[in-house]
C-alpha positions in Angstrom: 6.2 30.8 4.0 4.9 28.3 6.8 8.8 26.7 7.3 9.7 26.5 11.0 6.2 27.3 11.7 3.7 25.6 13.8 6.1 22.4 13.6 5.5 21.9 9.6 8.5 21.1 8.9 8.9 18.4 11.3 6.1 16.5 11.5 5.8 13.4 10.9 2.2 13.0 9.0 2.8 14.8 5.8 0.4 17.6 5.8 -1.3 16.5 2.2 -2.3 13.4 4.5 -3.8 15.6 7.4 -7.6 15.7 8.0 -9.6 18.5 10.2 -10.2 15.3 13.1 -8.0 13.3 14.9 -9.2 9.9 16.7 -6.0 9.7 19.7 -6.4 6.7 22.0 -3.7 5.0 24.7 -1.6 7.8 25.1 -1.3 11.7 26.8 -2.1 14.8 25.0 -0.3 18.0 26.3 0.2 21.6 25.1 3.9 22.0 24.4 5.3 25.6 22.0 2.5 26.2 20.7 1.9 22.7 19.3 -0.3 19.9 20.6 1.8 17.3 21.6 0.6 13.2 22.1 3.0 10.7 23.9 1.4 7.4 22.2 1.5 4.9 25.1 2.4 0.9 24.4 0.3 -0.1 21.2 -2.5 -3.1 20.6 -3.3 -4.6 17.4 -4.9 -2.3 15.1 -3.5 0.9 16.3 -2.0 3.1 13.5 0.7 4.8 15.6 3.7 3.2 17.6 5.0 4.0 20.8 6.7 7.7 20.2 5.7 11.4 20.9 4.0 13.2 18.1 3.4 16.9 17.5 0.1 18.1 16.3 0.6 21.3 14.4 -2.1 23.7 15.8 -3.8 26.6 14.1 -6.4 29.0 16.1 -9.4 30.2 13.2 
């Protein structure tokens, strides 16, 4: 049903893994097709995320 749709199938957090808040630090966050998108910047020690662009699957209540 959801396949292809808000970037599901793609992402890379699995979406049993996903929580309702996100804690983003060192990087950009940008609206890009309908999906939020972070470009994580260069990471320090006890980051969770490497350097890369993620896409945050959005959904409007």
């Amino acid at each position: 049903m959801l396949k292809g749709r808000l970037g599901l199938d793609s992402a890379k957090v699995p979406h049993a893994d996903r929580a309702g808040c996100l804690y983003l630090a060192r990087g950009a966050l940008t609206a890009r097709g309908g999906t939020l998108a972070f470009l994580q910047g260069a990471p320090e020690a006890g980051d969770a995320l490497s350097a890369g662009d993620y896409a945050i699957p959005l959904q409007a209540c």
